[in-house]
LOMARRO-210447 format. One record per atom (N, C-alpha, C, CB): x, y, z. Coordinates in steps of 0.1 Angstrom, whole numbers, padded with zeros to 4 digits, always signed. Atoms other than C-alpha are relative to their C-alpha. Last residue first. Glycine has a CB too. Layout:
LOMARRO-210447
XYZ;...
This chain:
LOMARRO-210447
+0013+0010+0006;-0021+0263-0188;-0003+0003-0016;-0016+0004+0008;-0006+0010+0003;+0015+0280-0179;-0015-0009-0006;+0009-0006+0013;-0005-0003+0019;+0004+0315-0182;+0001-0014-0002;+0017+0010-0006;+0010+0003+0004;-0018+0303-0146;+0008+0004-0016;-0012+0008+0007;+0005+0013+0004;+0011+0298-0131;-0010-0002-0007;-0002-0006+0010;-0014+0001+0005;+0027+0332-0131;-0004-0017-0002;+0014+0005+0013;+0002-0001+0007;-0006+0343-0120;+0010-0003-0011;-0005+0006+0002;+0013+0004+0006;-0013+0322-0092;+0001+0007-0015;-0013+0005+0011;-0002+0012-0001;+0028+0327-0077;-0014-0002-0012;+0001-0007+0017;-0006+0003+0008;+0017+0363-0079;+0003-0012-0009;+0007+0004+0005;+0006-0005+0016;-0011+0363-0065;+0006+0003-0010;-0008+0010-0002;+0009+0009+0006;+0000+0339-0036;-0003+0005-0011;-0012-0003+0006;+0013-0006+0001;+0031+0360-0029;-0006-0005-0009;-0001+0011-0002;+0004-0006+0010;+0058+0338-0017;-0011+0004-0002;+0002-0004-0008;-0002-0013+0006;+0080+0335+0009;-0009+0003-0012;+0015+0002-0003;-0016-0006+0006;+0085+0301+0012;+0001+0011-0006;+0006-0007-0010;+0006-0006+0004;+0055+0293+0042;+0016+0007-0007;-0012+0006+0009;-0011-0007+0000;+0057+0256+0044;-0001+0015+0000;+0006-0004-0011;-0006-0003+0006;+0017+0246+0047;+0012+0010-0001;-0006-0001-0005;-0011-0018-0001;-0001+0239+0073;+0010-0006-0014;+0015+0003+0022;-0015+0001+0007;-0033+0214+0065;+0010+0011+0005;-0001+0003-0016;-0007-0003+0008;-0062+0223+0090;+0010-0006-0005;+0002+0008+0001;-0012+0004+0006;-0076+0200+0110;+0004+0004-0007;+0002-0008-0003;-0013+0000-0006;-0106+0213+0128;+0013-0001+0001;-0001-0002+0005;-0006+0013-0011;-0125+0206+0100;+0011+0009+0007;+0009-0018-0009;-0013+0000+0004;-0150+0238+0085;+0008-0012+0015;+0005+0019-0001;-0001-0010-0014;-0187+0227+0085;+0020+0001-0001;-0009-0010+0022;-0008-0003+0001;-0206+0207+0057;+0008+0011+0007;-0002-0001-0007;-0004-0012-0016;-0232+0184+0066;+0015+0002-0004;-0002-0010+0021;-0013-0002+0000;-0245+0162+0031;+0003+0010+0013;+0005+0006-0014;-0001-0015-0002;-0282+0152+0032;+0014+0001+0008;-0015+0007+0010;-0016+0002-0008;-0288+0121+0014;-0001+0017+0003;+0019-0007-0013;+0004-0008-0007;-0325+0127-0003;+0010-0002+0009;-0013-0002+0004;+0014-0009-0001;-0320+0097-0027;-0003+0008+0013;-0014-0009-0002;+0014+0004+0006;-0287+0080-0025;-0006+0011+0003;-0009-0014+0006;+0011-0009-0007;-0249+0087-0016;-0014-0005-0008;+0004+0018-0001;+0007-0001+0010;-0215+0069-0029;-0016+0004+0009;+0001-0016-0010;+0008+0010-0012;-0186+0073-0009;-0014+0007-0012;+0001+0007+0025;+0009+0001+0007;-0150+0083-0031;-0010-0006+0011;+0004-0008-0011;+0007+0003-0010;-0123+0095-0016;-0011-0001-0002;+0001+0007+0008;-0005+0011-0010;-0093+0108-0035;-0010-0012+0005;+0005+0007+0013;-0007-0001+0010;-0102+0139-0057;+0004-0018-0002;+0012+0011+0003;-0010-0004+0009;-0103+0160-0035;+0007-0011-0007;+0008+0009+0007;-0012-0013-0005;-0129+0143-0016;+0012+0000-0008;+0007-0003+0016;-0017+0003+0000;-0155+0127-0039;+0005+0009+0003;+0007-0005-0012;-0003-0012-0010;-0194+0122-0029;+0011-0002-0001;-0006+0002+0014;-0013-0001-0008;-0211+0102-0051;+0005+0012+0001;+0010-0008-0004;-0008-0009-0003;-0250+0099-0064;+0015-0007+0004;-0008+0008+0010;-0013+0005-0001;-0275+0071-0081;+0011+0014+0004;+0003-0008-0016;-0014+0004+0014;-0306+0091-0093;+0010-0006+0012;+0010+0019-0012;-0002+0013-0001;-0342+0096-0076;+0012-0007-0011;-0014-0005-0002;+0005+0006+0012;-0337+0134-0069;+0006-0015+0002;+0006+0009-0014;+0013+0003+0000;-0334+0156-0040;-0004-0002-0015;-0008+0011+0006;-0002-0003+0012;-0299+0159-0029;-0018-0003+0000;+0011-0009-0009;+0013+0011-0001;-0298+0179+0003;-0001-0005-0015;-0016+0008+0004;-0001+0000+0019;-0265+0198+0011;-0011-0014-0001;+0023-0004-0009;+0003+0013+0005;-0262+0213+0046;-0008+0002-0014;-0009-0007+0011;+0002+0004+0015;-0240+0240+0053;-0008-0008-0002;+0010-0003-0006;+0006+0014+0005;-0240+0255+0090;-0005+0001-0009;-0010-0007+0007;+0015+0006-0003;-0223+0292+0093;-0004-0014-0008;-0010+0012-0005;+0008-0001-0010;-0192+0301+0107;-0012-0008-0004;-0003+0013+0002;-0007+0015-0007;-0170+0289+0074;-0009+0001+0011;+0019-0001+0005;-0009-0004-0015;-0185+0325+0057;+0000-0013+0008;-0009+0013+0011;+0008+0002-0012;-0203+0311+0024;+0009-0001+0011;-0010-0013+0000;-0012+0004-0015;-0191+0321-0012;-0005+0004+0016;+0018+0011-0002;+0003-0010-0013;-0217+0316-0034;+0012-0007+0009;-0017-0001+0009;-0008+0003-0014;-0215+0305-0072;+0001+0008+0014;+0013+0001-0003;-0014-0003-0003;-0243+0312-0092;+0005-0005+0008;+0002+0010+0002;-0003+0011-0009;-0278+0297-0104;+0020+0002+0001;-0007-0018-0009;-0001-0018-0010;-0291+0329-0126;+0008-0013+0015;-0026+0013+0005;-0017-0008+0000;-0280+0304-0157;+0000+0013+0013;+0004+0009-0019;+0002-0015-0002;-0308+0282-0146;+0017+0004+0000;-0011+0005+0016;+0010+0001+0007;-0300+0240-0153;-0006+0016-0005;-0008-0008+0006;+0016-0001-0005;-0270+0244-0138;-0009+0003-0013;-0003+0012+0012;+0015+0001+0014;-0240+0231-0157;-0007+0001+0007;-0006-0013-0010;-0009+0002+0007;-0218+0222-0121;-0009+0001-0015;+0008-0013+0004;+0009+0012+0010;-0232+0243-0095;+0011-0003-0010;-0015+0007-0009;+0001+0000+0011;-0201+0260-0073;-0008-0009-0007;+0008+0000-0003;+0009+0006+0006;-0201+0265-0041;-0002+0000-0012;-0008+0002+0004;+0004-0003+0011;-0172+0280-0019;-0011-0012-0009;+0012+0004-0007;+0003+0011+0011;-0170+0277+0015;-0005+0009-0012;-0013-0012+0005;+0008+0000+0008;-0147+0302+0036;-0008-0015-0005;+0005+0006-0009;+0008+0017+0000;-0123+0310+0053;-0013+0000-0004;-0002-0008+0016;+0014-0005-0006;-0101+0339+0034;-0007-0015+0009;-0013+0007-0016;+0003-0006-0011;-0065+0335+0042;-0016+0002+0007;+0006+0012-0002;+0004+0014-0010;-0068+0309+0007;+0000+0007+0016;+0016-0015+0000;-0013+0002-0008;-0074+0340-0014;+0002-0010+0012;+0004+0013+0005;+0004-0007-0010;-0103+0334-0039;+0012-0002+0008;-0014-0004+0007;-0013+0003-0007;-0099+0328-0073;+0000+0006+0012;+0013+0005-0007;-0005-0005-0008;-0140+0327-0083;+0014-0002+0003;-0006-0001+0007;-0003-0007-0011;-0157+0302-0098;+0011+0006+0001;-0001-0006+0009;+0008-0013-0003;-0167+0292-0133;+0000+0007+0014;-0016-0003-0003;+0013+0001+0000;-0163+0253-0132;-0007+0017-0001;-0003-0009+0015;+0003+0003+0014;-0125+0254-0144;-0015+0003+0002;+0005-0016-0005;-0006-0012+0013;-0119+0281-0114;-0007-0010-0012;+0024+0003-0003;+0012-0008+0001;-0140+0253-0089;+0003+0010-0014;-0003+0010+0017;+0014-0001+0008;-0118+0226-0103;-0008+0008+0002;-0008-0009+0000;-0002+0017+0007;-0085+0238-0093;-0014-0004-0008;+0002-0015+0016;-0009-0005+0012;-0077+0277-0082;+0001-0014-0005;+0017+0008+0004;+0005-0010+0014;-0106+0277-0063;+0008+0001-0006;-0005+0012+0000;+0006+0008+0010;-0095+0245-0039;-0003+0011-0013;-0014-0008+0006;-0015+0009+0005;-0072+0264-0015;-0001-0003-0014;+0004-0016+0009;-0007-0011+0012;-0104+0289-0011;+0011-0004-0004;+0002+0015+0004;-0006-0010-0016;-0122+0257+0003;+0004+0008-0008;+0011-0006+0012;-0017-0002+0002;-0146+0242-0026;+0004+0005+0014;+0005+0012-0014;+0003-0010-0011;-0185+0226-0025;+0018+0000+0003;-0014-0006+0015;-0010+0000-0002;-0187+0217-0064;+0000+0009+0017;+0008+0004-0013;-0006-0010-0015;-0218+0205-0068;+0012+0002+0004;-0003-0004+0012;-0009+0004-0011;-0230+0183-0101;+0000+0008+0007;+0013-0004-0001;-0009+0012+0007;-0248+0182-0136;+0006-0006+0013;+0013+0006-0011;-0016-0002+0004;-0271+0206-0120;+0004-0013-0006;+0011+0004+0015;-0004+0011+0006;-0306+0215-0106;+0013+0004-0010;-0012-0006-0006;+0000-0002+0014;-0320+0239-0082;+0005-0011-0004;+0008+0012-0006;+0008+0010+0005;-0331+0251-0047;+0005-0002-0019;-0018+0005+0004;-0003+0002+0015;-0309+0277-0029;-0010-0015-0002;+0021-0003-0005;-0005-0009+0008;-0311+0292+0005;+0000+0002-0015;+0009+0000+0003;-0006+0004+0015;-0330+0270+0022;+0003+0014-0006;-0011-0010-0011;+0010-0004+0012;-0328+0282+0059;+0000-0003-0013;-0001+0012-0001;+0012+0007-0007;-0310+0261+0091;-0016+0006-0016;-0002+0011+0022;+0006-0007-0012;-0283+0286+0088;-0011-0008+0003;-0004+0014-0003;-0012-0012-0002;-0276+0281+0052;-0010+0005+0013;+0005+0014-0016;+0009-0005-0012;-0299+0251+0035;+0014+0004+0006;-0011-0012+0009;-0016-0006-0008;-0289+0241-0002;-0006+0004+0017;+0009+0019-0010;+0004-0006-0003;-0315+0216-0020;+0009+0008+0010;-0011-0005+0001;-0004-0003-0013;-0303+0201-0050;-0007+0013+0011;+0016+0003-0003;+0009-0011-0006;-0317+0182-0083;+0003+0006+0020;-0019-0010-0003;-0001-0005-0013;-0292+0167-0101;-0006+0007+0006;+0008+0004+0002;-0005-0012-0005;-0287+0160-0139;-0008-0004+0018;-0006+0016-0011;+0009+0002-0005;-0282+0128-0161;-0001+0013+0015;+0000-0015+0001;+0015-0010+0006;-0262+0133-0191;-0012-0007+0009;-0006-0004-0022;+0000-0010+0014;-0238+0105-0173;-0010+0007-0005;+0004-0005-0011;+0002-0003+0019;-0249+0083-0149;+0004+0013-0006;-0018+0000-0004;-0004+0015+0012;-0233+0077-0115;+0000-0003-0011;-0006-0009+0000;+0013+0015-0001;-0245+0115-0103;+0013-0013-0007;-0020+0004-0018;+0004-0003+0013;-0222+0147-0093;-0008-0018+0000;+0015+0004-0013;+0013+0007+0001;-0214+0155-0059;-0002+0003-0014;-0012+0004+0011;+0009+0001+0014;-0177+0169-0056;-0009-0006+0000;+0005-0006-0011;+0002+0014+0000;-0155+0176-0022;-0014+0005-0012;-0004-0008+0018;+0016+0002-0002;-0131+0203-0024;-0006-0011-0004;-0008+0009-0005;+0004-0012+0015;-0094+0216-0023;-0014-0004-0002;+0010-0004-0018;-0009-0009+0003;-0083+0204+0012;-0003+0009-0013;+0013-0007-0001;-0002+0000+0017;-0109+0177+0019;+0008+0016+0001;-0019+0000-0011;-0006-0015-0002;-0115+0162+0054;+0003+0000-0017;+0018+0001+0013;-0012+0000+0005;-0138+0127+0053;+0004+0016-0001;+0002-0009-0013;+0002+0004+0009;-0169+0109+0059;+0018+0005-0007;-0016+0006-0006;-0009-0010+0006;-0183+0116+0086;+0009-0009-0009;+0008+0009+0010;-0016+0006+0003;-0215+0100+0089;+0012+0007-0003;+0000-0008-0009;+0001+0000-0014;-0251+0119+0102;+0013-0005+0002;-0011-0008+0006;+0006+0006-0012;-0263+0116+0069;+0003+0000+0014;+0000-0011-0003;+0014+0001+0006;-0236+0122+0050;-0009-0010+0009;+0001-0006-0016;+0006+0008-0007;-0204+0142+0069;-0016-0006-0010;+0000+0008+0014;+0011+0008+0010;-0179+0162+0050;-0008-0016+0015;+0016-0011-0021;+0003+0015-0009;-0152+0181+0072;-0013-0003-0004;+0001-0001+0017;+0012-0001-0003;-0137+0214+0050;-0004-0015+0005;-0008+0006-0012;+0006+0020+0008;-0099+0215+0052;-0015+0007+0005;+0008-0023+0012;+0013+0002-0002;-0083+0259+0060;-0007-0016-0009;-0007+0014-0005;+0011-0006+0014;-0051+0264+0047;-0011-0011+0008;+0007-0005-0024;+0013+0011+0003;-0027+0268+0079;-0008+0005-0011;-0010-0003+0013;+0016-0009-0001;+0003+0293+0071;-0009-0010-0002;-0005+0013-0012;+0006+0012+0003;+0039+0272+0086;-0009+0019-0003;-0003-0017+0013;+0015-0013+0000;+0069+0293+0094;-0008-0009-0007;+0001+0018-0010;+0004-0008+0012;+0093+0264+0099;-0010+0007+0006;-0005-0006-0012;+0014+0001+0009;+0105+0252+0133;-0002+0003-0007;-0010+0004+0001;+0008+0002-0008;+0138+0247+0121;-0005+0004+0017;+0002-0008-0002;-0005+0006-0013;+0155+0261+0099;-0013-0001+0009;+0014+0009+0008;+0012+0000-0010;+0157+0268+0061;+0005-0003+0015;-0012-0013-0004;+0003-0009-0013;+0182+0284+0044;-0007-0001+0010;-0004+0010-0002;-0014-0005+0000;+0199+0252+0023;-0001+0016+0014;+0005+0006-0020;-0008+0007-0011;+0168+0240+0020;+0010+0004+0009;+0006-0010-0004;+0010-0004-0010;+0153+0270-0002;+0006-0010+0011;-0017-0002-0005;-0005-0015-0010;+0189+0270-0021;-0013+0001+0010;+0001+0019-0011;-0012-0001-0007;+0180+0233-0032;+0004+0013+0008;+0010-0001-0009;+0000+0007-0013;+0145+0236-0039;+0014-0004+0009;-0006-0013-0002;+0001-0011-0013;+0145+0266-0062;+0003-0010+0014;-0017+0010+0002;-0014-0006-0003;+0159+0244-0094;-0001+0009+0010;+0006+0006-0012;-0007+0008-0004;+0126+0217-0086;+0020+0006+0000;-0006-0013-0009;+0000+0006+0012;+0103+0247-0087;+0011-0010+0003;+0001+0009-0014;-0017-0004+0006;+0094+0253-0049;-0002-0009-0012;+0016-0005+0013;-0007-0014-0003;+0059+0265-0033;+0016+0000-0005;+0000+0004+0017;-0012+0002+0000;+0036+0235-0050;+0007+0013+0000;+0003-0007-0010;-0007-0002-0013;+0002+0239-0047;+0015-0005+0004;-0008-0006+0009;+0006-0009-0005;-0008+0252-0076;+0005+0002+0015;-0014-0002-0002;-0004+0007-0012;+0013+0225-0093;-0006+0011+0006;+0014-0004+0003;+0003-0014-0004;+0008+0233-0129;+0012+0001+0013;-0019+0003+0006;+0005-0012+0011;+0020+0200-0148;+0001+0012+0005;-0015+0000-0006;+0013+0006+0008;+0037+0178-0119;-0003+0010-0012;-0015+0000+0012;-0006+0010+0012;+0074+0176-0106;-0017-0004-0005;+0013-0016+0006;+0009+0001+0012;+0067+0207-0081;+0004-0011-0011;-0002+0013-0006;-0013-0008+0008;+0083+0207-0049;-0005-0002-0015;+0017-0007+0003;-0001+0008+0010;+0057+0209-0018;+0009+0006-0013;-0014-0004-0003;-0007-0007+0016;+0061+0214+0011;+0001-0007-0010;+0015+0005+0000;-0003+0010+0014;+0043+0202+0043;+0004+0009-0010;-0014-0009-0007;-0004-0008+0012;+0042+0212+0079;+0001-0007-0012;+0014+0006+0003;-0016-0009+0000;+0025+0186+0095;+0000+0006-0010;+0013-0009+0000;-0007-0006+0008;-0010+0173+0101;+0012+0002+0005;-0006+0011-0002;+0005-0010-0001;-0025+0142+0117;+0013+0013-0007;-0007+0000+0016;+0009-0001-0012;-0030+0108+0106;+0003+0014+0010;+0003-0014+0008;-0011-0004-0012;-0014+0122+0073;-0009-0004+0014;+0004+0020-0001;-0005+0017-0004;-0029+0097+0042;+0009+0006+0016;+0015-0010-0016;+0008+0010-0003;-0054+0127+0032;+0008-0010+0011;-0004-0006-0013;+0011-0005-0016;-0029+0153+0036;-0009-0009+0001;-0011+0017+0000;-0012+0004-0013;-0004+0129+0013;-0009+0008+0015;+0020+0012-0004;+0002+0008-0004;-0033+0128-0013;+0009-0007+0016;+0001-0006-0012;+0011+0000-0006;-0038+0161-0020;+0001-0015+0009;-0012+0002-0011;-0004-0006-0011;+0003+0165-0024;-0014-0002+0010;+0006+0015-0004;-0009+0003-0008;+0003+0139-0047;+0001+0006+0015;+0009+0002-0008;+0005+0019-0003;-0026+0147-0068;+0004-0004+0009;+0005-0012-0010;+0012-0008-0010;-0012+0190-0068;-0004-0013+0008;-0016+0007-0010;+0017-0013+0004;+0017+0178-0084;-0007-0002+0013;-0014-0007-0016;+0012+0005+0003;+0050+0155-0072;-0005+0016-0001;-0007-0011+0011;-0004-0002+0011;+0082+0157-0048;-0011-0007-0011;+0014-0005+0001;+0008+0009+0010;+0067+0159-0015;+0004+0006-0010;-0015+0000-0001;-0005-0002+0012;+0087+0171+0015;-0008-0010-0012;+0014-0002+0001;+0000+0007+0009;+0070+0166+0051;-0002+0005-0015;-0007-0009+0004;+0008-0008+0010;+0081+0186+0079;+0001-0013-0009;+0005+0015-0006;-0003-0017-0002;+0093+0179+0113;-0010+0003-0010;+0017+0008-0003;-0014-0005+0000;+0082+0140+0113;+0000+0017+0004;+0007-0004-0015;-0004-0008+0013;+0058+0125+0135;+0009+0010-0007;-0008+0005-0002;-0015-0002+0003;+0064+0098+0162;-0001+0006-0013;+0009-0013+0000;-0009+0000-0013;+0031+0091+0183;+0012+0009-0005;+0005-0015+0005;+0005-0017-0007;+0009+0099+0148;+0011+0002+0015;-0023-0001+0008;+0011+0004-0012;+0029+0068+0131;-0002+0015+0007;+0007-0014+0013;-0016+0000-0009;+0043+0078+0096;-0010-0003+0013;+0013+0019+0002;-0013-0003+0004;+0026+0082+0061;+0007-0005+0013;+0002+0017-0004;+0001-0018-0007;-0010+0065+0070;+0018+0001-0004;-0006+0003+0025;-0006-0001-0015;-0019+0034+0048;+0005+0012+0001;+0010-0010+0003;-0002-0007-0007;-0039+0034+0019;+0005+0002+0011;-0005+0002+0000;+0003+0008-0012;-0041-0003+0013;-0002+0016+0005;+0013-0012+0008;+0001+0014-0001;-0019+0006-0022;-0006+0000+0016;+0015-0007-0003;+0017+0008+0007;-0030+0040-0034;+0002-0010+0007;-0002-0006-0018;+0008-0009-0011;+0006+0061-0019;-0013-0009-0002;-0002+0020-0004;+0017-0003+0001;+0024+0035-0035;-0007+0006+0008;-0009-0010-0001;-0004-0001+0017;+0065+0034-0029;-0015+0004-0004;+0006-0017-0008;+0008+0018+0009;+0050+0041+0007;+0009+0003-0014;-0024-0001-0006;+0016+0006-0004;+0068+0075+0025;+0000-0013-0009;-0015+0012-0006;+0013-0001+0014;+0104+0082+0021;-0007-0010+0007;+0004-0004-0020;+0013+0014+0000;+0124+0087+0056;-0007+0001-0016;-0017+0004+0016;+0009+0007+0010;+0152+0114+0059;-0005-0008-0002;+0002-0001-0008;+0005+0014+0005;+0172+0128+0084;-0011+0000-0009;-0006-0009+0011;+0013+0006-0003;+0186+0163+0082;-0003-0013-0003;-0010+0007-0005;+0000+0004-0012;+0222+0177+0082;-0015-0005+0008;+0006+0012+0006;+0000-0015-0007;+0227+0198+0055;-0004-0005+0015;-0015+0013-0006;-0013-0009+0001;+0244+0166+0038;+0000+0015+0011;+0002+0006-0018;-0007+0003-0009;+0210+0150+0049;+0016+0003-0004;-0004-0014+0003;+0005-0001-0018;+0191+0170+0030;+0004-0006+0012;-0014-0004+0002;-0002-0017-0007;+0213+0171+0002;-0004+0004+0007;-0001+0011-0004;-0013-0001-0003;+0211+0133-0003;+0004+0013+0006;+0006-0003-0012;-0003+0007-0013;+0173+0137-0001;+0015-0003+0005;-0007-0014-0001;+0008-0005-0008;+0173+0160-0031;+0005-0002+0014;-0012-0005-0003;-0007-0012+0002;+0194+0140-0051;-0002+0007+0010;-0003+0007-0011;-0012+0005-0003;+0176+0110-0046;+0007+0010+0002;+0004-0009-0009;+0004-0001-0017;+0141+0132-0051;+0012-0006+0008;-0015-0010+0004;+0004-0008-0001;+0155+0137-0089;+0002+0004+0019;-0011-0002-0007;-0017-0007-0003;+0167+0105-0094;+0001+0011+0006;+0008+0003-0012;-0009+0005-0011;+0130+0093-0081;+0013+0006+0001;+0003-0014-0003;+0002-0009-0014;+0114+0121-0104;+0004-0008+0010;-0015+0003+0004;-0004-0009-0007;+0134+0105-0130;-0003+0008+0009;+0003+0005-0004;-0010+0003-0016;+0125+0071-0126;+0007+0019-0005;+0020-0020-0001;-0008+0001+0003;+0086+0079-0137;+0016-0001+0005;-0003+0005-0005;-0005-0001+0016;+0059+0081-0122;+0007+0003-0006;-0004+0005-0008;-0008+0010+0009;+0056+0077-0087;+0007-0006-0011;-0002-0005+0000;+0011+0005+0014;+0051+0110-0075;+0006-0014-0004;+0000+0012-0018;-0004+0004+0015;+0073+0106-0044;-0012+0000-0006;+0006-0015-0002;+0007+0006+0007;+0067+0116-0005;+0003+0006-0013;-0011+0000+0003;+0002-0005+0013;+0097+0125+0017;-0010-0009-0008;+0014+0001-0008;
């Protein structure tokens, strides 16, 4: 079980919880008190668990696929603001235990695999951000799809999303709610300089590369997490990672769930 750490009642909370998961007859482990500290991996890859429970927001849950040396089922229980990706409110998580069994129904959500320069760099679940070091200082990018430039323009930033990610910062940025089944890359300028400079959603098949082409200070942050800082004419390689996330699957309908959450903002 991974913990938001903030505050003690999401501990009492997850105490509770974890007591009733081993009343129904399941072991229990909590992850790091600090998910941040040294980053270390949740559990050893040899000996991973069944499924892993995260009590916590979106932050929490991005950061636990990051810290997974490789995937497991994961659920998540919502003790954040929205929680987009969170499939149980914290009064559904008892009766949802209570029926589960093991294997779970798992639905993989598609990670995109970030490489600069020739380096990889890191898996991203909701999407990886290029924007500059300086402030009011804009971005000049060159997009290439298939080996062909597709796009040439300038921005505040880049939002290159998975369809997990469009219901997070690409939606604030002017993109698209796209259904996570689809695979995909989504793209979103951030303030382009041309308002005919849209978002494109780009079939996962085909080779992304992301060129910056201006003399400014850059970084490259995975969801959110993962910060690697990029220079003049860095050319980003973006291709879908063979490591999907799986996620619990608790019955519910994404466009519902998405719009039943979205009153909440």
């Amino acid at each position: 079980m991974v913990i938001r750490i903030e505050g003690p009642r999401i501990r009492d909370y997850a105490d509770q919880l974890a007591s009733h998961l081993v009343k129904i007859g399941h072991t229990v482990r909590y992850g790091p008190e600090n998910l941040h500290e040294g980053q270390q991996k949740l559990f050893d890859s040899d000996t991973p668990p069944d499924l892993v429970v995260v009590v916590g927001g979106d932050g929490t849950i991005l950061l636990t696929t990051q810290l997974m040396p490789v995937q497991v089922p994961l659920i998540g229980v919502n003790r954040g603001e929205v929680g987009f990706l969170a499939d149980l409110e914290p009064e559904d998580a008892f009766r949802f235990f209570d029926r589960l069994s093991l294997p779970v129904k798992t639905e993989p959500r598609m990670r995109i695999s970030l490489s600069v320069d020739g380096e990889y760099v890191g898996d991203a679940l909701n999407e990886a951000l290029i924007v500059t070091d300086r402030p009011a200082k804009m971005l000049k990018f060159l997009i290439h799809i298939n080996g062909v430039v597709a796009e040439r323009f300038r921005a505040d930033g880049l939002l290159i999303s998975t369809p997990t990610g469009s219901t997070a910062y690409a939606m604030s940025a002017g993109g698209p709610i796209v259904d996570p089944k689809v695979e995909g890359f989504l793209m979103v300028p951030l303030a382009p300089f041309m308002l005919s400079n849209r978002p494109h959603l780009i079939d996962s098949s085909r080779t992304v590369k992301v060129t910056l082409e201006a003399e400014k200070p850059a970084k490259l942050v995975i969801d959110g997490q993962v910060i690697s800082h990029i220079g003049e004419m860095s050319t980003i390689d973006v291709i879908r990672s063979p490591r999907p996330a799986f996620f619990v699957d608790a019955g519910q309908n994404f466009f519902e769930k998405i719009n039943r959450k979205l009153r909440h903002l």
